[in-house]
Every structure is written in structure tokens, then in C-alpha cells.
C-alpha positions as CSV (number, residue, x, y, z in Angstrom):
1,X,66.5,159.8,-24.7
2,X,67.6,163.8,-25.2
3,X,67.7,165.9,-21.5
4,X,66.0,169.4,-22.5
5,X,68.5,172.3,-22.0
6,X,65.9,174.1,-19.9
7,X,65.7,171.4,-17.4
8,X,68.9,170.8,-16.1
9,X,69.8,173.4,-13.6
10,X,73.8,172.9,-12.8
11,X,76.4,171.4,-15.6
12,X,79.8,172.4,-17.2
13,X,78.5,173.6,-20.5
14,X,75.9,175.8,-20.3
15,X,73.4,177.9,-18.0
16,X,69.5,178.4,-19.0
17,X,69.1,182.3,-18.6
18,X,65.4,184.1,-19.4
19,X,66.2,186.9,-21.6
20,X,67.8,186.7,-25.0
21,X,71.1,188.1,-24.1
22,X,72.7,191.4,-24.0
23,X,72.0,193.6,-26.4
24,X,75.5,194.7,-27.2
25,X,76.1,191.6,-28.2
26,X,75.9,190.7,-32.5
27,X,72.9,188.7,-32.8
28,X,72.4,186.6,-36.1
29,X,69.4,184.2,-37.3
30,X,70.4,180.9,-38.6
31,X,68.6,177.5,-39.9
32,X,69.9,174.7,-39.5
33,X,69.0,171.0,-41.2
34,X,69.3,167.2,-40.2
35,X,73.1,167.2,-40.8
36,X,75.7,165.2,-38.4
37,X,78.0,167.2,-37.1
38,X,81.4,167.2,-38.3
39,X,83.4,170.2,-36.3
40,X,82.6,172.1,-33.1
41,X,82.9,175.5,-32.5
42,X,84.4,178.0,-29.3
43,X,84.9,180.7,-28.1
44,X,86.7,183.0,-25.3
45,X,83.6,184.9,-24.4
46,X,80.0,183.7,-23.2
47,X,77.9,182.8,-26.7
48,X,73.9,183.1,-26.3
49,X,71.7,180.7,-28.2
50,X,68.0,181.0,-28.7
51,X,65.8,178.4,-30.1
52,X,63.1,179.9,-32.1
53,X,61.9,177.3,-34.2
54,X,61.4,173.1,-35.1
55,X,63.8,171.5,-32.6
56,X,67.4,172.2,-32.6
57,X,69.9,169.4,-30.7
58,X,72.8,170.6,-29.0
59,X,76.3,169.0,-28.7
60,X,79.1,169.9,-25.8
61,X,82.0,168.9,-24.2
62,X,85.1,170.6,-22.0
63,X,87.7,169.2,-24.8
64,X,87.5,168.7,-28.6
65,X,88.1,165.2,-28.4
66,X,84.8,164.4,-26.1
67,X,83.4,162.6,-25.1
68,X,80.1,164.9,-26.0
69,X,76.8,165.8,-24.5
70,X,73.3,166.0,-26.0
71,X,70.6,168.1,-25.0
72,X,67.8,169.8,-26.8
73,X,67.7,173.3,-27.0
74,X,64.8,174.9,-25.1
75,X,64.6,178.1,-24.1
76,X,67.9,180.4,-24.1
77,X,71.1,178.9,-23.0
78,X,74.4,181.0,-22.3
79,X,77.4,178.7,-23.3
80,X,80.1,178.8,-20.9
81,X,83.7,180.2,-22.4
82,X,86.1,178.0,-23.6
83,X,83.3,174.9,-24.0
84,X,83.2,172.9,-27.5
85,X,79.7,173.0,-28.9
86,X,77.7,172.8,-31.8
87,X,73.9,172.7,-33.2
88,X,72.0,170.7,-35.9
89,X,68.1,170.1,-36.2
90,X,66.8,167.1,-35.3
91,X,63.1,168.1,-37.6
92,X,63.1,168.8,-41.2
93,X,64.3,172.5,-40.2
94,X,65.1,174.6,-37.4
95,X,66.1,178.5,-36.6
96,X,67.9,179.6,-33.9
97,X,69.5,183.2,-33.0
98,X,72.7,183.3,-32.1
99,X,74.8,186.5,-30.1
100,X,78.7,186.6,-29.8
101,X,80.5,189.1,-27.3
102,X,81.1,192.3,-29.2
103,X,84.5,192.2,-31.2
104,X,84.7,188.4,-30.8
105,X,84.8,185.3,-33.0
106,X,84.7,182.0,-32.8
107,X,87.2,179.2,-33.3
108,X,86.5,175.8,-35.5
109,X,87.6,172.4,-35.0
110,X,87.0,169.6,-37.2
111,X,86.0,166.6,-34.9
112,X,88.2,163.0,-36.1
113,X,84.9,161.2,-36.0
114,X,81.3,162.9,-36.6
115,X,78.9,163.2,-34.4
116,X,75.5,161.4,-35.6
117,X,71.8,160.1,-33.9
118,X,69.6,157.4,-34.8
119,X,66.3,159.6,-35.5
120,X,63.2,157.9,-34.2
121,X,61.7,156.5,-37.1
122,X,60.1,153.4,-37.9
123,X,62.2,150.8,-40.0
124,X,59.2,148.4,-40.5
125,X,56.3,149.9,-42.4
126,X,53.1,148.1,-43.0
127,X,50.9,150.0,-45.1
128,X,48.3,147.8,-45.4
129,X,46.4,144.1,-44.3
130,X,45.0,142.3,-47.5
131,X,43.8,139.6,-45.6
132,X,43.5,137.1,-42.9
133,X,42.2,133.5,-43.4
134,X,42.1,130.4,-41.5
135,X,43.1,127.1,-43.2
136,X,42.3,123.5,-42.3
137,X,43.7,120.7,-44.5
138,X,44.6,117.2,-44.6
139,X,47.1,115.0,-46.5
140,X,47.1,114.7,-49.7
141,X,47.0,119.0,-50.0
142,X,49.7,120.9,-51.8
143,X,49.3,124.6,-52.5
144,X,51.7,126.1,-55.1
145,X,54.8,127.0,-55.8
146,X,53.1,130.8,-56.0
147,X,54.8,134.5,-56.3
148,X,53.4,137.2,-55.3
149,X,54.3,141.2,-54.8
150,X,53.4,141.2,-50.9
151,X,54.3,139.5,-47.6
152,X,52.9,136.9,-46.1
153,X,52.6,135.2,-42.5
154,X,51.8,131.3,-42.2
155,X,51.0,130.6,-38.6
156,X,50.5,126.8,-37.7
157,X,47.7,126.4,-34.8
158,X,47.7,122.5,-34.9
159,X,49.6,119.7,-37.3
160,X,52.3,119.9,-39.5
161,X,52.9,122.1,-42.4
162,X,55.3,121.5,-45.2
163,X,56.8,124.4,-46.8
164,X,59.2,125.1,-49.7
165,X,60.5,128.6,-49.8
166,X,63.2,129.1,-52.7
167,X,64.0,125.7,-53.1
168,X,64.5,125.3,-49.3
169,X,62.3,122.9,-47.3
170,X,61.1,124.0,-44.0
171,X,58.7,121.7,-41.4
172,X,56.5,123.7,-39.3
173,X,54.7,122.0,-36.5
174,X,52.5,123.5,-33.8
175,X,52.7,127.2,-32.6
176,X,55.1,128.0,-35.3
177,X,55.7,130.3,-37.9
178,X,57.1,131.6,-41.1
179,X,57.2,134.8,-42.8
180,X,58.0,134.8,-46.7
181,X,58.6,138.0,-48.2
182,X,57.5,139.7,-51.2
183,X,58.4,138.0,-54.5
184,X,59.8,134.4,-52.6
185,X,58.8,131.6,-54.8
186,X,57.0,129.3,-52.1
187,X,55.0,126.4,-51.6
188,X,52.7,124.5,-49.1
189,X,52.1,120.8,-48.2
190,X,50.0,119.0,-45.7
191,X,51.7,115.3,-45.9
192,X,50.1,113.7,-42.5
193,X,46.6,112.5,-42.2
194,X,46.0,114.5,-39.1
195,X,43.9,118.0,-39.3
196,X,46.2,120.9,-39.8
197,X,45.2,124.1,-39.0
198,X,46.7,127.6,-39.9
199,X,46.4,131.4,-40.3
200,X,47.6,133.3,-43.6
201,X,47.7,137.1,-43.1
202,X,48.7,138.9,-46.2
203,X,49.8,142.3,-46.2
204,X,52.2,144.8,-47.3
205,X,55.5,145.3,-45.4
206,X,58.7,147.0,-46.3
207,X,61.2,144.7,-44.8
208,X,64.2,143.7,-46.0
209,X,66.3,142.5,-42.8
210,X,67.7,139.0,-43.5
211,X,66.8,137.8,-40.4
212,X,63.1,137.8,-40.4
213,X,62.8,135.5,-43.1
214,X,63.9,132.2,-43.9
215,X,63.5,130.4,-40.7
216,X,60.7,128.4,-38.8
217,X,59.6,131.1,-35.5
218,X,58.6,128.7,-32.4
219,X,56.0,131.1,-30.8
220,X,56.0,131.6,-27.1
221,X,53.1,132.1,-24.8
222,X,53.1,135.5,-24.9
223,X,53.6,135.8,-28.8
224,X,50.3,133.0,-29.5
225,X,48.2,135.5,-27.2
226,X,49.7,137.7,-29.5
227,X,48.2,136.3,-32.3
228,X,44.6,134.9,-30.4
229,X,44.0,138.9,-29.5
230,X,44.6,140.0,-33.5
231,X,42.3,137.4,-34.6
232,X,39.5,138.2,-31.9
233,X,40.1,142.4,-33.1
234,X,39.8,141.0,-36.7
235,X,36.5,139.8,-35.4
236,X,35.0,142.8,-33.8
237,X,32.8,144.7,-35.7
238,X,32.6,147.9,-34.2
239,X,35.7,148.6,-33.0
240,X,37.1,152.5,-33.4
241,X,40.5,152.6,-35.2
242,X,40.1,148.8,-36.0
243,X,42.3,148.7,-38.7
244,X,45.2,150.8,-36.8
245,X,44.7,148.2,-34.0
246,X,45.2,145.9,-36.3
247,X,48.7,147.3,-38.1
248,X,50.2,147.9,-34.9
249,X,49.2,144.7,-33.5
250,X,50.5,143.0,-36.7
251,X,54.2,145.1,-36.4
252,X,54.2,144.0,-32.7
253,X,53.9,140.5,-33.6
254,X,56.6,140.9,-36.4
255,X,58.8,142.6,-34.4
256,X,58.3,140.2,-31.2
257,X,59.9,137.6,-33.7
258,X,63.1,139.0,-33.7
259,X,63.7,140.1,-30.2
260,X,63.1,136.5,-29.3
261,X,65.8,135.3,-31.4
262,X,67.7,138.1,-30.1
263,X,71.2,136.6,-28.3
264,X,70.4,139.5,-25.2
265,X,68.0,138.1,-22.9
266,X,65.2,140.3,-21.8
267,X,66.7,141.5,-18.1
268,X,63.0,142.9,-17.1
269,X,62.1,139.3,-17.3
270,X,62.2,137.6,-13.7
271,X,62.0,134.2,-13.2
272,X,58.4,134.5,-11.5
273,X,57.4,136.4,-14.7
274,X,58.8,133.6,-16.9
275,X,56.9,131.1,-14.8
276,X,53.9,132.6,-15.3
277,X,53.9,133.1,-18.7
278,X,54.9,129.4,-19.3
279,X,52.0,128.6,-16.8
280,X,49.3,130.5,-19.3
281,X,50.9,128.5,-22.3
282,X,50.3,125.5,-20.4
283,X,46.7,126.5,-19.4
284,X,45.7,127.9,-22.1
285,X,47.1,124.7,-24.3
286,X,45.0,122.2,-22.0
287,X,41.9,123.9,-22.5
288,X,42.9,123.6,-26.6
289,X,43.4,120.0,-26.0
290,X,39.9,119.7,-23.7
291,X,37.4,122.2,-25.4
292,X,34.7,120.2,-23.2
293,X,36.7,121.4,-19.9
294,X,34.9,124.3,-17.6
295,X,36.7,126.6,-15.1
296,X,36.5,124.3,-12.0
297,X,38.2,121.5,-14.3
298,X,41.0,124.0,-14.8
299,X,41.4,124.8,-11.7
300,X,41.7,121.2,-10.8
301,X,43.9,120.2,-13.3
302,X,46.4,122.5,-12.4
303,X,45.9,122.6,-8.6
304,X,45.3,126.6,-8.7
305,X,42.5,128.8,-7.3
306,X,39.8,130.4,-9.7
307,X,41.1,134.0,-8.8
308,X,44.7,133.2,-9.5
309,X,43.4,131.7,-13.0
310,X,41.5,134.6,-13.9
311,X,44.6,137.1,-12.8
312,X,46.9,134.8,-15.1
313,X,44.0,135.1,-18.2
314,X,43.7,139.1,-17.2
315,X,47.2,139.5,-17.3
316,X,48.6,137.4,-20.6
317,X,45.5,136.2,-22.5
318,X,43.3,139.7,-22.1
319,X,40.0,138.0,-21.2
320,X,38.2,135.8,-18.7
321,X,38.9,131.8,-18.9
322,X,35.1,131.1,-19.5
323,X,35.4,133.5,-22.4
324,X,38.4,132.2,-23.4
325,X,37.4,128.1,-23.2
326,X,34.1,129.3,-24.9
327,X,36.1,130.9,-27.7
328,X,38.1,128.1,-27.9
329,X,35.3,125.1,-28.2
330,X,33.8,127.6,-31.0
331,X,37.1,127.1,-32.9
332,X,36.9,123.5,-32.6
333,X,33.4,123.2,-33.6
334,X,34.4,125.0,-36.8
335,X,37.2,123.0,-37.8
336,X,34.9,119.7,-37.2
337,X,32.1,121.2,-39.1
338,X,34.4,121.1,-41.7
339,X,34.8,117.3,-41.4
340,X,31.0,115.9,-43.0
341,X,31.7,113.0,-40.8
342,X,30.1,114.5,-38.0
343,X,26.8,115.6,-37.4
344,X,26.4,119.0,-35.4
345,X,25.0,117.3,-32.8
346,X,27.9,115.2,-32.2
347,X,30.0,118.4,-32.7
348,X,28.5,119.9,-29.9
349,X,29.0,117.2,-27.6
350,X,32.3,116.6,-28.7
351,X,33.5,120.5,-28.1
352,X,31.9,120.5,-24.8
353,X,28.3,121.4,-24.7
354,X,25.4,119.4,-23.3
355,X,23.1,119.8,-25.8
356,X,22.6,121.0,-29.6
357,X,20.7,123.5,-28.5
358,X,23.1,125.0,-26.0
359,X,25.6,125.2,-29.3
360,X,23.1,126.5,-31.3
361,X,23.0,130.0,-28.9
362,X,26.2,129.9,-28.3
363,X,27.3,129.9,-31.7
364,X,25.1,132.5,-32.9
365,X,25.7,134.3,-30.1
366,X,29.2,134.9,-30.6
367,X,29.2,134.6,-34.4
368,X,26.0,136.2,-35.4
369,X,24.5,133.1,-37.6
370,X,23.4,129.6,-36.5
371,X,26.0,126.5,-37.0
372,X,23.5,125.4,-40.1
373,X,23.9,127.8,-41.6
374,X,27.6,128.5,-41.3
375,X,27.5,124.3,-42.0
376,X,25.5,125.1,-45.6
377,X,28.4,128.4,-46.5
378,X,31.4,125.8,-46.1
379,X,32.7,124.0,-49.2
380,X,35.2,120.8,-48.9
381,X,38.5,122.5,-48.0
382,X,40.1,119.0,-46.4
């Protein structure tokens, strides 16, 4: 983070003044470009700067060896004699006037190692989101080997899933995931007779850092709410700027996946924030477990108060814990509807409600058709 030059009222280098400097004093226009700096200029007289447009940085120090100083040039600044400065633009292009003392030059000094900034600018860009999908399979299912000019995210929700990226084998098991990138040769399996169930986003990413790819992700708590509140966005049909929700939410995710691999430890994270956060995982992954559990079971099972629930669901899931258990037996009724074993009656009893009909209202409710006729859409996907 730059200090502006204009607001920072005592230092060693420089002094904000109001006008543009004397007038017997030689003023001259110069632009500047995105350049590091490699020498430093000074003089034995005061110098005047003006910034007059795009935004100019500033570099000083008392000695040519540094250590240096950054500010931003606002305003006009009066450098100090004898002080070791120079100017580059941080945008595209900037101007700034410059006046020296009448009959007076300056001297230049070729610095041993250049002065450079990392410019805010995103590394990751994701310029679009082909699709999202949700998979359930059982054994015997193998997808592949396929190749294809975009990246992709595998998510595992429940099971196991097999996967064979560039020869390499990798087992993903629940709340992991993997990212391929664009043009890996990779397959998927589903070798166990349990239900596996997973999310495929495919998009396009410029990425090429090593270390988001080839490896298995274990997701924590706060990365699966992560992923639970892009699916329910994905969902919503009037959302404004749904689709830039959506990217940013996606880079988030991405980026979450490296800086929880990262070998620093997060220092803002105390160890009541931690056990909170493992607290929702735990919550949240009992009511997965018991889509037929209400609040007051929750709040049993765990030994906690309804209000200290809800500020856990407000604070890391985004939603209240009846929504959140009804989205949750929804889920489950859809990956059993894929099953023909079961009737929808026994579907709703098994995810929780007391009757079809209860289902029924739910269901449409929140998905906009009834569960027969979602039930006549779905083809044999296990």
C-alpha cells in the first residue's frame, strides 16, 4: 500500500506546498511510463514536482544506497536538497512538471539494484463459466480418457472418485477436489458400489502455476460453504450481475486452494475462529448425514442453543439452518430419485418429510416443478 505525498505532513524528503513553485525557477513538462527505476537523481537546491496527469510514483531516500521510500505523487511537493529521488508512472502514462533552481542541475546516480513494484493486477483470469453439472454414479462407471482446450473442477460431495490425470492416478474421497488444466489427458472412474456424487464446473482460466494442479484439494469448512453458496447463485434466477458473482466466486474458490496449502498459517485465524469453523463442518455434515433432522434435533445433537446455531449458519454457511437442512433433504431426494428403486413416496420419508404431499410443495417450491415431473426428465445416469 503507497502513502500519498499530500498526506503525510512531516518527513526527510519532501514538503507538500500549494502553489507550483517559484516562478524564477525553469519549469519543464515531462511523461513518464511504467519503467523500474534504475538511477536517482539530486540536487543542491530545492526541486519542485507537480503531478498533472495518470499517477506518477515517487522514490526517495537521504543516501543513494537506500533503503527507498514510496509515495504517490499528489499535489505539488518541494524536494528537500541533497535527497536522492526519482519518478515513474504507475498507469499506462503520466505527466508531471518539473522546476529546478535557476542556474542549477541535477546529479545522476545509477542505483546497484533497480527499483521495481508488483502492479496490482490479477494473475488468474477466468473469462468465462461453460458449465456446471452435478454427477451421481455407481461402480461399474468410467468416463474417458478425454482432452479438452479448457479447465475443469471435479468436486467430490460423497463417495469415491477415481481419476487418471496424465498417466497419474489420483483417489478422491469426500469434500475433495481436483483441478485439471486445459489440454490434461484425464479420466474418471467410480469403482465402489456406493452412490458417488460430484460437481464438474467447466470454464476458462488462464493459469499456469504448477501448484494448482496435479494434486487431490481436501476442502475445509469454509471452502465447501464456498462451493454450497456458488451452486445456490447458480440457482437463482434473478440475481443482478449473476454471472460476475459467479466468476468471482469461482476465482475465490480457486484461489482459497492454494492459500490452504500455503506453509504460512493464517495469523488472523484465532483458535475460537478455528473452532467455530470446524463446528459448522461438523453441523452442517450431520445434517448431510440426517436429511430427516429439524433444528431442535440439531440443537440437541450438539448440546448448543438455537440462537448460537443460527449465528454459526449466519456467519459461515450464509443462511438460516431450516433453509439450509431444507436445501439439503432437496439434494438427497434428487440423488434417490435417480435410483428407480424407490418410489417418491418412500423418497420423501426417507429425506425427512411426513408426507408425499409435504415433498411435493416443498419441492416445487424451491425448484419450480413437481418431483414427477423432474422424476419423468431424468434418464439412467447410475
Amino acid at each position: 500500500m503507497f502513502t500519498k505525498t499530500s498526506a503525510i505532513d512531516k518527513n526527510l524528503y519532501f514538503k507538500s506546498v500549494s502553489g507550483p513553485g517559484p516562478k524564477s525557477y525553469q519549469a519543464s513538462s515531462i511523461s513518464l511510463t511504467k519503467n523500474s527505476v534504475s538511477s536517482v537523481l539530486s540536487s543542491e537546491k530545492p526541486v519542485f514536482v507537480s503531478a498533472k496527469s495518470g499517477i506518477t510514483l515517487l522514490v526517495v531516500s537521504e543516501n543513494p544506497e537506500g533503503p527507498y521510500e514510496k509515495f504517490i505523487l499528489h499535489g505539488t511537493i518541494k524536494i528537500k536538497p541533497g535527497i536522492f529521488y526519482n519518478l515513474t508512472s504507475v498507469s499506462e502514462v503520466s505527466v508531471i512538471e518539473k522546476k529546478l533552481a535557476p542556474f542549477s542541475d541535477e546529479s545522476e546516480t545509477t542505483l546497484s539494484c533497480e527499483i521495481s513494484w508488483e502492479p496490482i493486477a490479477p494473475v488468474i483470469q477466468i473469462a468465462e463459466i461453460f458449465t456446471l453439472y452435478y454427477q451421481v454414479k455407481k461402480a461399474p462407471y468410467h468416463f474417458g480418457p478425454e482432452q479438452h482446450h479448457f479447465c475443469e473442477l471435479t468436486i467430490v460431495e460423497q463417495g469415491q472418485l477415481e481419476t487418471t490425470v496424465d498417466g497419474v492416478t489420483y483417489q478422491l474421497g469426500k469434500n475433495d477436489a481436483i483441478l485439471y488444466q486445459k489440454d490434461q489427458v484425464h479420466s474418471q472412474a467410480v469403482t465402489t458400489d456406493e452412490t458417488t456424487t460430484y460437481i464438474t464446473i467447466l470454464f476458462d482460466m488462464t493459469l499456469t502455476d504448477p501448484q494448482f494442479f496435479d494434486k487431490v484439494f481436501h476442502l475445509n469448512s469454509g471452502q465447501i460453504s464456498q462451493v454450497e453458496t456458488f451452486i445456490r447463485v447458480s440457482e437463482e434466477e434473478s440475481l443482478p450481475y449473476k454471472s460476475d458473482h459467479l466468476l468471482a466466486r469461482l476465482k475465490l474458490f480457486i484461489l482459497s486452494l492454494v492459500s490452504e496449502t500455503s506453509p504460512s498459517p493464517s495469523k488472523g485465524t484465532s483458535m475460537k475462529e478455528k473452532y467455530d469453523q470446524d463446528l459448522a463442518q461438523q453441523i452442517t455434515a450431520y445434517i448431510k448425514e440426517h436429511p430427516e433432522a429439524r433444528v431442535i434435533d440439531v440443537t440437541q445433537a450438539f448440546g448448543m442453543s438455537r440462537s448460537i446455531i443460527q449465528s454459526l449458519f449466519h456467519r459461515y454457511i450464509g443462511m438460516q439452518p431450516h433453509a439450509y437442512i431444507e436445501e439439503q433433504r432437496l439434494k438427497q431426494a434428487k440423488i434417490l430419485m435417480r435410483d428407480s428403486s424407490y418410489s417418491l413416496t418412500e423418497i420423501a420419508l426417507l429425506v425427512g418429510y411426513r408426507s408425499l404431499p409435504a415433498f411435493s410443495r416443498s419441492f416445487k417450491h424451491a425448484l419450480g416443478y413437481s418431483p414427477s415431473s423432474y422424476a419423468k426428465k431424468l434418464y439412467k445416469q447410475i
